[in-house]
Structures are given as C-alpha cells and as structure tokens.
C-alpha positions as a printed Julia matrix, in Angstrom:
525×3 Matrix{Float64}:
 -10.4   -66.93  -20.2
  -8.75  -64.02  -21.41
  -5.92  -65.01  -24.02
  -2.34  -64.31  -22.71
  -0.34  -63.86  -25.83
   2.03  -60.93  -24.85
   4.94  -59.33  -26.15
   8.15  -58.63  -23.89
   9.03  -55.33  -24.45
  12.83  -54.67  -23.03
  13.92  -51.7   -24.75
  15.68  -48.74  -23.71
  14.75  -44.87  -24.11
  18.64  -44.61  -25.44
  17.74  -44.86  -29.22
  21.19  -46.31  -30.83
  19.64  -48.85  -32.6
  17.12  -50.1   -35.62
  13.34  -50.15  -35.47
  12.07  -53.67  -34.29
   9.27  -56.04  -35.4
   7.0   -57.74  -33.04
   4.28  -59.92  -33.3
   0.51  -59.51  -31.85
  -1.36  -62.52  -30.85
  -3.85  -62.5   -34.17
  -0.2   -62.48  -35.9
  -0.45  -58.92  -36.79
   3.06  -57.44  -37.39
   4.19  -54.19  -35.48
   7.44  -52.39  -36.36
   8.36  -50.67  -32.87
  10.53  -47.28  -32.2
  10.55  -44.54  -29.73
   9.13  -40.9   -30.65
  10.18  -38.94  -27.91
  12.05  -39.32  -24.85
  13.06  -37.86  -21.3
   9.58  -36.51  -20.57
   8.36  -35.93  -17.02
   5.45  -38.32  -17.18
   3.51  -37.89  -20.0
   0.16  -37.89  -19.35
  -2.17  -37.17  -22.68
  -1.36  -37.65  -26.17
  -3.26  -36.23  -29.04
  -2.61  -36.47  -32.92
  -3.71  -33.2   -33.96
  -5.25  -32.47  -37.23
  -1.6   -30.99  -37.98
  -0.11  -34.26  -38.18
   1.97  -33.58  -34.51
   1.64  -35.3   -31.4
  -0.02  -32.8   -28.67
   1.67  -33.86  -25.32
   1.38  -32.89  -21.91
   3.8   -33.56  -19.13
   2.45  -34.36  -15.94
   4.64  -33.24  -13.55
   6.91  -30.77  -15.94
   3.59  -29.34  -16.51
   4.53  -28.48  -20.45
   2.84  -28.78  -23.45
   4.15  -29.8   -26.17
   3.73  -30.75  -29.97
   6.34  -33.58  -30.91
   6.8   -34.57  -35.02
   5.94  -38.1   -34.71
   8.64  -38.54  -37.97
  11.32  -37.59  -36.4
  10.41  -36.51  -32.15
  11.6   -32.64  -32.48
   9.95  -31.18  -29.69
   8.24  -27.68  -29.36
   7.31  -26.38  -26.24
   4.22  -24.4   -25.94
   3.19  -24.02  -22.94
   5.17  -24.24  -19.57
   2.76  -23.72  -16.59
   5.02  -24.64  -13.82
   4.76  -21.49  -12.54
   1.12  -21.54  -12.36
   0.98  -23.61   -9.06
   1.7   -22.55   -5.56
   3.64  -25.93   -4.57
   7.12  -27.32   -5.9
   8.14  -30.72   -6.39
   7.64  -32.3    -3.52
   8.45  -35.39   -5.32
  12.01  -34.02   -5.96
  12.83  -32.77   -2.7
  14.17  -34.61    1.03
  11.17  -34.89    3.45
  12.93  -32.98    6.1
  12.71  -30.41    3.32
   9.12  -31.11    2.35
   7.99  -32.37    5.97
   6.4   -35.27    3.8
   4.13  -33.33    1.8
   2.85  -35.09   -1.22
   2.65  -34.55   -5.04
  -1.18  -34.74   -6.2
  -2.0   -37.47   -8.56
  -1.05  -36.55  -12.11
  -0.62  -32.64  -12.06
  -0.91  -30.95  -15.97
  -3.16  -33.96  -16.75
  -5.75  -33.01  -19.78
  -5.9   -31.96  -22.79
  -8.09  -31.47  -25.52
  -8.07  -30.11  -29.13
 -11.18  -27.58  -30.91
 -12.09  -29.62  -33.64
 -11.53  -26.56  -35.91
  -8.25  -25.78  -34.58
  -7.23  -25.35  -37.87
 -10.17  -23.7   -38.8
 -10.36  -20.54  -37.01
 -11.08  -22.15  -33.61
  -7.79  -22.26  -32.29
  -8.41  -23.46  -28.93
  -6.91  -25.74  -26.69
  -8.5   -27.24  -23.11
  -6.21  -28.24  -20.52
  -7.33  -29.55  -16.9
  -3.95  -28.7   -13.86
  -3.54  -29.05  -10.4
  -3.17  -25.33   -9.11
  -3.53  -25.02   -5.43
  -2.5   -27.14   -2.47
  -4.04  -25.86    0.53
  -1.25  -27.13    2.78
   1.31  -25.71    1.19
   2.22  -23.64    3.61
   1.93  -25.26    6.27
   4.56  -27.49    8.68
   4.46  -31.05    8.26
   2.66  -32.91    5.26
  -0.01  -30.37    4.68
  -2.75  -33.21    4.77
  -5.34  -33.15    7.22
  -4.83  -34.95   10.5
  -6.42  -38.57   10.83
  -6.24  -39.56    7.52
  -8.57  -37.14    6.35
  -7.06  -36.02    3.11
  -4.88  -33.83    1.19
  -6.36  -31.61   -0.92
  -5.56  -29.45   -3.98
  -7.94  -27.99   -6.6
  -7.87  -28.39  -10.48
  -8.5   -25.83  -13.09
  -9.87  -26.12  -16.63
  -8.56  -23.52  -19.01
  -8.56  -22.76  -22.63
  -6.09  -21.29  -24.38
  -5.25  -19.99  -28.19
  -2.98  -21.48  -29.82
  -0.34  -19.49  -31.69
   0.62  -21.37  -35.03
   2.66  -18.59  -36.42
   4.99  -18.51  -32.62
   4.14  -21.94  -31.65
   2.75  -20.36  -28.33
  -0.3   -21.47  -26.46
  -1.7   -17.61  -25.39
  -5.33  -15.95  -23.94
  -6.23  -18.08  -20.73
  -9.38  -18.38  -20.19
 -10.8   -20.39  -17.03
 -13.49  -22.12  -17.49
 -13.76  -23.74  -13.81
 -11.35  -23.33  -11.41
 -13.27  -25.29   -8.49
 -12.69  -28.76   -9.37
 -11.78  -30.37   -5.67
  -8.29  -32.44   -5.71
  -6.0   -34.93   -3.81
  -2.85  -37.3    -4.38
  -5.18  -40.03   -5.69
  -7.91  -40.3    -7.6
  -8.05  -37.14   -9.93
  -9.61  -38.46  -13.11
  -7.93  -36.34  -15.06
  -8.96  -36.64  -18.92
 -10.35  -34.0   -20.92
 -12.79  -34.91  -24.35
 -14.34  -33.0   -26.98
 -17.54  -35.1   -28.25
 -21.05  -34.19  -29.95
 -24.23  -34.43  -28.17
 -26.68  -34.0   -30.97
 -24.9   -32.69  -32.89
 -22.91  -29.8   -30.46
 -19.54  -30.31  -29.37
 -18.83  -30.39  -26.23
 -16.17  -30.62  -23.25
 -16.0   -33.64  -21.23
 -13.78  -34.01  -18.0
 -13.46  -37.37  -15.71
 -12.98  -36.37  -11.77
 -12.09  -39.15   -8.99
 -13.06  -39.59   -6.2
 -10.18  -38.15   -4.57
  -9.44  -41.66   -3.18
 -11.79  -41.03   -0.04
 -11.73  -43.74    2.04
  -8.47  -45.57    1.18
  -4.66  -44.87    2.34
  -4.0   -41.17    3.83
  -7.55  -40.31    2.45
  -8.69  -43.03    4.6
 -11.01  -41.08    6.56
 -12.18  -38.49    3.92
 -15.66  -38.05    3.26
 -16.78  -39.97    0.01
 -19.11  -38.19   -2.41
 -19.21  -40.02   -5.38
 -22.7   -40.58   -5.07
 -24.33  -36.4    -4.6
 -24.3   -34.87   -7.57
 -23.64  -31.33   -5.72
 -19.92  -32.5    -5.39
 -17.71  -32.97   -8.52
 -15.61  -35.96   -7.18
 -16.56  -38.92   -8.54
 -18.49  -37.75  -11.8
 -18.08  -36.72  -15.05
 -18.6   -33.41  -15.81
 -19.88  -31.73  -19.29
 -19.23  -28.01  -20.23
 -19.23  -25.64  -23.3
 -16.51  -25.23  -25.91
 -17.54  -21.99  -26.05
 -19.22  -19.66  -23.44
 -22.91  -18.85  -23.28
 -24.79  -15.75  -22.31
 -25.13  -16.66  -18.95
 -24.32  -14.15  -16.8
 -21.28  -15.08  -14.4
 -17.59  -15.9   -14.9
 -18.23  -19.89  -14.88
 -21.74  -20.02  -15.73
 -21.47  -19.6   -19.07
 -19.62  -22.47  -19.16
 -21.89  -24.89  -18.05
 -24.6   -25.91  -20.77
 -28.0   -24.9   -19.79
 -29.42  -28.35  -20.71
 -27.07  -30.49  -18.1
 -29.32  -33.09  -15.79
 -28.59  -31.29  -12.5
 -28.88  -27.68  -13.03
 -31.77  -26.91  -10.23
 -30.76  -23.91   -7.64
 -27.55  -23.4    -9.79
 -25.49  -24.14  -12.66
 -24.29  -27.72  -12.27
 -21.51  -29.3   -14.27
 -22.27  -33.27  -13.63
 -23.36  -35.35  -16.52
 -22.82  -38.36  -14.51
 -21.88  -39.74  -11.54
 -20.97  -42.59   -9.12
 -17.33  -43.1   -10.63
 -14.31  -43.94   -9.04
 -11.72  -43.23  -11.11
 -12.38  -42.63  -14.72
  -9.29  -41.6   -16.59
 -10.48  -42.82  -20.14
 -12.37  -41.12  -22.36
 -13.36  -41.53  -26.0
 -16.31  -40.67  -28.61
 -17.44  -42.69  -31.86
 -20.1   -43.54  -34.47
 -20.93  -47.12  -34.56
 -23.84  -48.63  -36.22
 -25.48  -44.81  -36.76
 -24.98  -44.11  -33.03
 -22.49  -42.11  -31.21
 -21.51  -42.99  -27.97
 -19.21  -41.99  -25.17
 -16.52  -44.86  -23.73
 -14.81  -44.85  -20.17
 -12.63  -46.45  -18.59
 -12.43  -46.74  -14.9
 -10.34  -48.52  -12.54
 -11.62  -50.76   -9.93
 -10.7   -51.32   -6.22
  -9.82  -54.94   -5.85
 -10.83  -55.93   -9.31
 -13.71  -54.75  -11.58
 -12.34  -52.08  -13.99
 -14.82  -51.0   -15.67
 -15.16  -50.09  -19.45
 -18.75  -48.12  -19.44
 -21.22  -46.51  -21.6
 -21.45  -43.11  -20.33
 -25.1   -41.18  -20.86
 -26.52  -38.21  -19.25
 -27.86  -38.03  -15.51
 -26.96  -41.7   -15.35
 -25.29  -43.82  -12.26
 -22.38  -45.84  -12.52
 -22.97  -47.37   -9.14
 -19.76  -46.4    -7.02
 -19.09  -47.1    -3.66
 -22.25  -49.1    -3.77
 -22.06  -51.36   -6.46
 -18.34  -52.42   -7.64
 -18.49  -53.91  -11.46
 -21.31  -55.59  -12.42
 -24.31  -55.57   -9.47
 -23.5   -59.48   -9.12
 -22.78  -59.85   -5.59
 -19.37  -60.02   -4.64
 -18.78  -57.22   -2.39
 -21.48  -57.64   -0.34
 -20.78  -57.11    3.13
 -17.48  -55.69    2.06
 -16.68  -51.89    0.79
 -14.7   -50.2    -1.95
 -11.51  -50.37    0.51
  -9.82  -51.81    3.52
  -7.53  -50.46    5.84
  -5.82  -51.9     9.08
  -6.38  -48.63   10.42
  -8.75  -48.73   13.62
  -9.56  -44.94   13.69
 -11.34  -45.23   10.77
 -14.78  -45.63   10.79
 -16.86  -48.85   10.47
 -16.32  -52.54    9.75
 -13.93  -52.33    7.01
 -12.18  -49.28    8.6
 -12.87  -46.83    5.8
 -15.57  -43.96    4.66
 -16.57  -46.05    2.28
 -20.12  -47.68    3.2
 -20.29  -50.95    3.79
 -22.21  -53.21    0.52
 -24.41  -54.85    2.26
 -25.81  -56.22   -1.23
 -25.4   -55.09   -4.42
 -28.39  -56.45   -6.42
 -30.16  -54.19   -3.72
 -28.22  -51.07   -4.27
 -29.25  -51.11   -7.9
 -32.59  -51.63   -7.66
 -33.14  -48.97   -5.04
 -30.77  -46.81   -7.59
 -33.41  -47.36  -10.23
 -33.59  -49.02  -13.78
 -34.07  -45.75  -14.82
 -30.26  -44.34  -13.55
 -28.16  -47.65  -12.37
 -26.43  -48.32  -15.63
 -24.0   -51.63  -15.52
 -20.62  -51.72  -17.34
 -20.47  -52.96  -20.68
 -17.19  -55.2   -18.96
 -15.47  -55.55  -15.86
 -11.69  -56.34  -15.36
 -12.07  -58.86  -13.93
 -14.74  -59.75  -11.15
 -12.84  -61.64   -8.59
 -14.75  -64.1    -5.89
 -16.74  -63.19   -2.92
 -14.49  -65.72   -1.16
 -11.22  -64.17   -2.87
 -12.56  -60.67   -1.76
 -13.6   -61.83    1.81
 -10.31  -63.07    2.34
  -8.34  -60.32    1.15
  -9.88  -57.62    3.25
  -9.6   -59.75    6.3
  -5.84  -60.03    5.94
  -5.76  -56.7     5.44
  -7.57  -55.68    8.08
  -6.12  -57.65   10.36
  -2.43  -57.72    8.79
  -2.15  -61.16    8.05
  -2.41  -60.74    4.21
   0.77  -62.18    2.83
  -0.46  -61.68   -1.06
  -1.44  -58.04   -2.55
  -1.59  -59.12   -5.58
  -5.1   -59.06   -7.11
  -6.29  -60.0   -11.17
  -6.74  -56.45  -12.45
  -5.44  -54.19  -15.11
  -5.24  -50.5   -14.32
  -6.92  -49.1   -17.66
  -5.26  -45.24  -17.8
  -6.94  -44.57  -20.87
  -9.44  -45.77  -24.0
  -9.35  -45.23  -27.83
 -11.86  -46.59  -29.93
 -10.5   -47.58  -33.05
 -12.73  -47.41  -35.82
 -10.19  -47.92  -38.96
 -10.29  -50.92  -41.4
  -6.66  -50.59  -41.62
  -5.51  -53.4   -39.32
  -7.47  -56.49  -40.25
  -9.64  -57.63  -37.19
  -9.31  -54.66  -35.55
 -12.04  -52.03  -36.8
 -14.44  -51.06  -33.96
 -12.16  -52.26  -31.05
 -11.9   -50.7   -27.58
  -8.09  -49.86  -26.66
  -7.02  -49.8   -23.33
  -3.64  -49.13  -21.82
  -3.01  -50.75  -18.63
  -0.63  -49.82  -15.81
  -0.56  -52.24  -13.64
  -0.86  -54.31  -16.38
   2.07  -53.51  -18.39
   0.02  -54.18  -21.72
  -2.46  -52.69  -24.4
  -5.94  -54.43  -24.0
  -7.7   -54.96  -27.38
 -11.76  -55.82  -26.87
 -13.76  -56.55  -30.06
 -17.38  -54.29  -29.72
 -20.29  -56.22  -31.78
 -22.2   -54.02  -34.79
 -24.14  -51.11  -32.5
 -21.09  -50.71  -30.29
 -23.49  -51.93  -27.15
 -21.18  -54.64  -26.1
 -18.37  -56.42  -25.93
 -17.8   -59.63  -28.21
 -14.64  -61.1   -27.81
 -12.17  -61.79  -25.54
  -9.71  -59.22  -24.24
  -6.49  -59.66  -26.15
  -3.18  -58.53  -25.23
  -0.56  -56.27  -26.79
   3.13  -54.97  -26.3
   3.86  -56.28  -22.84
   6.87  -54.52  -20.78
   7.91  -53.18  -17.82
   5.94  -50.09  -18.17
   3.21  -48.23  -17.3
   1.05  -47.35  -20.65
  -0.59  -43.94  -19.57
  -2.81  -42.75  -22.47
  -2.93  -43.75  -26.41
  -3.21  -42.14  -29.82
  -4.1   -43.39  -33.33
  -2.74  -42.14  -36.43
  -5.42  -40.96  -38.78
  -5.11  -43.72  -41.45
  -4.95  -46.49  -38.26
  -1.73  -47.93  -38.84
   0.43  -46.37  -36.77
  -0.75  -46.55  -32.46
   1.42  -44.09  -29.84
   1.7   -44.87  -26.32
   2.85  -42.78  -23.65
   5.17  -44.35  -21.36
   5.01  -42.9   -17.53
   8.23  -41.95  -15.98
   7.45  -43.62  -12.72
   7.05  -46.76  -10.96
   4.51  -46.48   -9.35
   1.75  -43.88   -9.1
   1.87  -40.26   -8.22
  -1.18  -40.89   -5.57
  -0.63  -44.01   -2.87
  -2.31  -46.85   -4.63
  -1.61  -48.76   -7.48
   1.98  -49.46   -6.4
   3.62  -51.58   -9.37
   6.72  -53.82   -7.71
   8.23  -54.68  -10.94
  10.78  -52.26  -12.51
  10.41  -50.16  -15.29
  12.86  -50.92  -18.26
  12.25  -47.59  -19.71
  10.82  -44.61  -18.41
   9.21  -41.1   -19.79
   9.0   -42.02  -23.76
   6.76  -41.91  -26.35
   6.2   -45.29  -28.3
   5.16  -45.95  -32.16
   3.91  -49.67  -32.85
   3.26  -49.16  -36.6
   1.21  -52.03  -38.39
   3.32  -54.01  -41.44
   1.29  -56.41  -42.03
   0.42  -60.07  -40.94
   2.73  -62.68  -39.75
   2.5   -66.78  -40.86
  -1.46  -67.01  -39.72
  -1.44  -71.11  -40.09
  -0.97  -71.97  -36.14
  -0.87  -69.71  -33.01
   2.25  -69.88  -31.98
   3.72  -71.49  -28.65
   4.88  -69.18  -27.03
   4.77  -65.01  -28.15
   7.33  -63.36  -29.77
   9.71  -61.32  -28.11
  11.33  -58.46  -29.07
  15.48  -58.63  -29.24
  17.25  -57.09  -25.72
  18.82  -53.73  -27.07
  17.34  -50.22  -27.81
  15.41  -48.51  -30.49
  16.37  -45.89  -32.92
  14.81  -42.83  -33.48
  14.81  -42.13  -37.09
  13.03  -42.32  -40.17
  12.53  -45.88  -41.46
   9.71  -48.29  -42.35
   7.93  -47.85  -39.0
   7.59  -44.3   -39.74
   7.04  -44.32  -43.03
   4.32  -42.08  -43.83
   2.49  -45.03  -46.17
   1.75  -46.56  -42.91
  -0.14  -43.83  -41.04
C-alpha cells in the first residue's frame, strides 16, 4: 500500500509571516516559504543556469525570470497579443456565448543548454488560434465534436543585456488543440549525444465531455495528438520553413517529414532526462482515465498503448473504454469515440513486443469490478460516487542529487488532483521502480510543474491559480487555500528518525514570508 504520511499545507499567498518547518514522512526536514505570488497559473518552472526561476504563465501568457532569493519578477515576454481569442474565462457567457478557454494556453518552455554560452535560445509551446472565435455561440463543433485551437512552438533569443526575449522563430505552428488534453511540456534531452527538443501533445480529450464525439487519433502516427513529438534545437538544411526542424532520423518520416517519436499517449504533461547507471533515459508522466497514471520510459517509434490498453495490459478495462458518457448520441456501448477494450492482453500482443512498451508504474490500477461499476452509473446516471484512487501527475523531475539522504535517483511527481508531491525510489539502471510511492507537502492545491535547485536542496513548486482545470475534466471539489504562487521546500536536515510518527506533522495555520532567511539561504541550494 502506498504510505500516507502527508503534510497539511494551509498557508496563504499573503507573505506576513516567518518561513515554516515541516516534516516528510522519512523525517526529512523542509523549511517552507513562498517565491512568487499573484501569477495567472503558472504552468512551467525552470532553474536556469543563471540561478533565476524561468516561469511561464498560463493564461497571462508571460514569461518571466523570478530571483528565487528574494521573488523580484522580470517580465520578458508578454504574448497575449499573439492569440486571436480573449479570456473567455474572464468574461459573462452572454458575452462569450459559452466559448471556452483551451487547456493550459502559454504552456512550455525550455532552456538551450548553452544559454549562457552563446546559444541564447529559448523554446516555448502557446495556444494561438481558436477556430471558433468568431463565431456565435461556443465556437465548438455541434454534437460534441470538439473545440479546437492550434499550438505553436517557437524559439526565441534571449536578451540578457534588456532582459527581453526577441527573434521568433516558428518551428511548428500545426500542432492540433482543444480545452483538454494539450500535453503541453517542452524538454531539451540528448539522443546520442545531440540535443534535442521534446514536446508532449494530448489527445485533445476525444471521446470524453464536449469532445465526446471527436475523432480519437492517438494511435496513427500521421496525427500529432496523442504522441510525443521530437525536433531540432537548431534547423537543418532541409529545404522548407518546418522541415528543417524535424530531425531526419525520426521513426516516421516516410512520404514527409514527421515529428512523432512516440505515440499512443493520453495525456503526457511530464517530461524529464537523466543518466542512471551509464544510461540516459527519458521519463513521462501521463494521466490516466479512471485510474492508471502512468510514469513511462519513453523510446523512439515505441507504443504506449492508448485507448487500447489503459496502464499495465492486465485486464481491467476490458469490455470497457478510455471514457463514459451518459450521452446517447455518441457512438457505441460506452457512448464515446473511444473503442471499446475488448481485451487488453490482446491489444498488446497484436501491438507487438517489438512497439507495446508497458509503464514502468501505474497510479493506481483500480478493479475490473470497480471500473464496471463506475461506467454503468455513469452511463446510466445512477453513479452517486466520482471519486476514483488516482493522482493527476502534471509534471516529473528526476532527482539525481545525494543531497537529501534517501532521495538520490527518485522520480518526482506533482499531483493535482492529488494535492501532494509523489516521491518513487528507481533501482540502480533507472529501469524500475523500487519502493513505494511516498508522499510530500499535502494542501489544498494543485502542484502544476517542479524545479530542483542545482545543489538538490532546495525543490520549487508551482501552485495553479485554479480549482479546477482549464479543460472539463479533472474537476477538484475541494478548495484551494492558496492560489497562483511559487513554493520553496528547502531541505534542513533530518528530524528524530527513532519511530515514524503517529500522525504527520502539520504546518502552523498562518502565512509565509517572503524574505531572506534559512530556507533561502544560499548554503542550502
């Protein structure tokens, strides 16, 4: 069973107090303050080789570097402008005539490696175009068949000397969209021994809610939804504005240039790179329907399974789907465009040894019976519980320092439905996972992406500014006690290790400051 030591968080984004100290589960001792507030859903967080937090803001769509000593913000970028929709989100529906906000909106970023070293560039992934937009009502296609925006990639220069992000370049500006299910992370990473950029895509939540009766295709790798997709830091001389984008050497270049390196996701919106045991490996996180989140492996050309196979291949969606809907003017049993599992053991072996590739871990694999049950209540609205044992991973960090004992080569995971940072032990080669999933710096929040200091002590989270998600699942009930913030947990050392105790520590009702002190000490970083 997974270990429930928590910590309460129920602090404030007014900072008018001193730095807190909580305690993890393994007794580890975290010194707790806020970084930054009153940001509009901050949605990646970088520590750059400058020693400043790279930010983007969701649905301000800035970018930002933030001191992480003392949270003075610089804005770099503002791309608000560079969208042809408002925000919906902010505006009366007989304004809007319902229309929605996608899910996320400035959502990536990543940082050259020599940023600092005459590569100056910096990769961000946006929401540009809604193709309703101009249209009467919601601007989604009639009978449930989808709303749908496009994403850009772009690279910019960054500025040092005016703290400006300048020279847009756009690598792809083709990337298909919707209010759920974007993906949304950007990742620089070496495949022997070339960088290159890596970008998660949903799949646009076809076949659940309002894109109930969208098509699904997670599983053709001539469709970017639902795959991963792999492209140059640097252009190529291929001929073509986007071409030379695209590595030469990706598995599904045939009649054209093709961007997937894998495919049959969901909803991958973690990525991260490291060396263990002589290897370097790719980690994602992806969240699950029902249950099964999956933490992955991701290699070339592979298949992660989805809508066919939901977790592990073990069974437990068979004769169910990836969704359920009560809606009857959706297609098949389940009333969705998902396809029906008819068994899952079967899907993989028709997929192939060769491409079905199994997660590493699933959170958690729920019961046929549980499963069964729940889609017939939806279905056939009788369900009285939607509650279901899951996490909401919104991000991953592998966290390769020695500086917290116990913790070197550990998967990180922030959760959003979850409320909580998921710590899972990896054994020596970094194939598997060897412990059970421990839990860190529980609150009312939703943990949207994560950031290590480079001498390990010091972990950021950023804090989204909503309840609930910008797309129409993953609908949290409980409230948010703070909203919009960036959070330091800084390691101080270890707690009285004799006994576990009783019951977790919580941390003291009341707010946190925002100046210098022992939790941002730079000794600890």
């Amino acid at each position: 069973m997974k270990k429930l030591f928590t910590l309460i968080l129920t602090i404030s984004c007014m900072a008018n107090a001193n730095a807190q100290v909580i305690e993890g589960p393994m007794h580890e001792k975290f010194a707790v303050r806020i970084v930054a507030d009153k940001l509009s859903d901050p949605w990646e967080i970088t520590y750059g080789p400058d020693g400043q937090l790279w930010v983007t803001e969701a649905r301000g769509y800035r970018v930002s570097r933030i001191d992480p000593a003392n949270g003075t913000k610089t804005v770099l970028l503002d791309l608000s402008r560079e969208k042809n929709f408002p925000r919906y989100d902010k505006m009366k529906k007989e304004v809007s005539g319902g229309k929605p906000w996608p899910q996320g909106g400035l959502m990536g970023m990543a940082l050259h490696p020599g940023i600092l070293k005459g590569k100056p560039y910096v990769y961000l992934a946006y929401i540009y175009d809604f193709a309703g937009a101009d249209s009467t009502g919601n601007g989604c296609k009639i009978g449930e068949r989808g709303c749908y925006f496009t994403t850009r990639i772009v690279r910019y220069e960054y500025q040092a000397a005016e703290q400006k992000l300048t020279n847009p370049i756009i690598l792809c500006d083709s990337i298909p969209g919707s209010n759920d299910h974007n993906g949304g992370r950007l990742m620089i990473a070496p495949i022997n021994g070339k960088d290159y950029l890596f970008y998660t895509v949903g799949d646009l939540g076809a076949g659940q809610f309002n894109n109930g009766g969208r098509p699904n295709h997670a599983q053709d790798t001539h469709y970017y939804e639902g795959k991963i997709l792999r492209f140059n830091v640097e252009p190529d001389t291929d001929a073509g504005k986007f071409d030379c984008w695209i590595p030469n050497d990706n598995p599904f270049n045939n009649s054209r240039q093709n961007a997937v390196w894998s495919y049959g996701h969901r909803n991958a919106q973690g990525l991260s790179y490291a060396v263990i045991g002589g290897k370097g490996r790719i980690y994602s996180s992806e969240h699950g329907p029902y249950s099964d989140d999956e933490i992955n492996i991701v290699e070339k050309g592979k298949n992660y399974g989805h809508p066919l196979i939901i977790g592990y291949a073990d069974g437990n969606y068979n004769g169910l789907a990836a969704s359920v809907s009560d809606k009857e003017i959706l297609p098949g049993t389940w009333h969705t465009t998902y396809p029906l599992i008819t068994d899952e053991k079967k899907n993989a072996a028709e997929i192939g040894l060769a491409l079905y590739r199994n997660p590493i871990k699933t959170l958690y694999p729920n019961s046929h019976n549980f499963l069964q049950n729940l889609f017939e209540g939806v279905k056939n609205k009788t369900g009285k519980d939607t509650e279901w044992p899951s996490e909401a991973p919104s991000s991953i960090e592998v966290y390769t320092s020695a500086a917290i004992p116990g913790w070197q080569n550990s998967l990180l995971l922030p959760a959003l439905k979850g409320s909580k940072l998921l710590r899972l032990k990896l054994d020596a080669e970094g194939n598997q996972i060897i412990s059970d999933t421990l839990n860190y710096f529980k609150g009312n929040v939703r943990y949207r992406d994560i950031a290590v200091s480079p001498g390990g002590k010091s972990i950021y989270l950023a804090v989204d500014s909503n309840a609930i998600s910008s797309g129409p699942s993953a609908q949290d009930p409980h409230s948010v006690s703070y909203r919009g913030c960036i959070l330091e947990f800084t390691y101080v050392g270890q707690a009285d290790s004799k006994s576990v105790p009783a019951k977790p520590s919580k941390l003291p009702e009341g707010t946190i400051k925002r100046k210098r002190s022992a939790a941002n000490n730079p000794k600890y970083r």
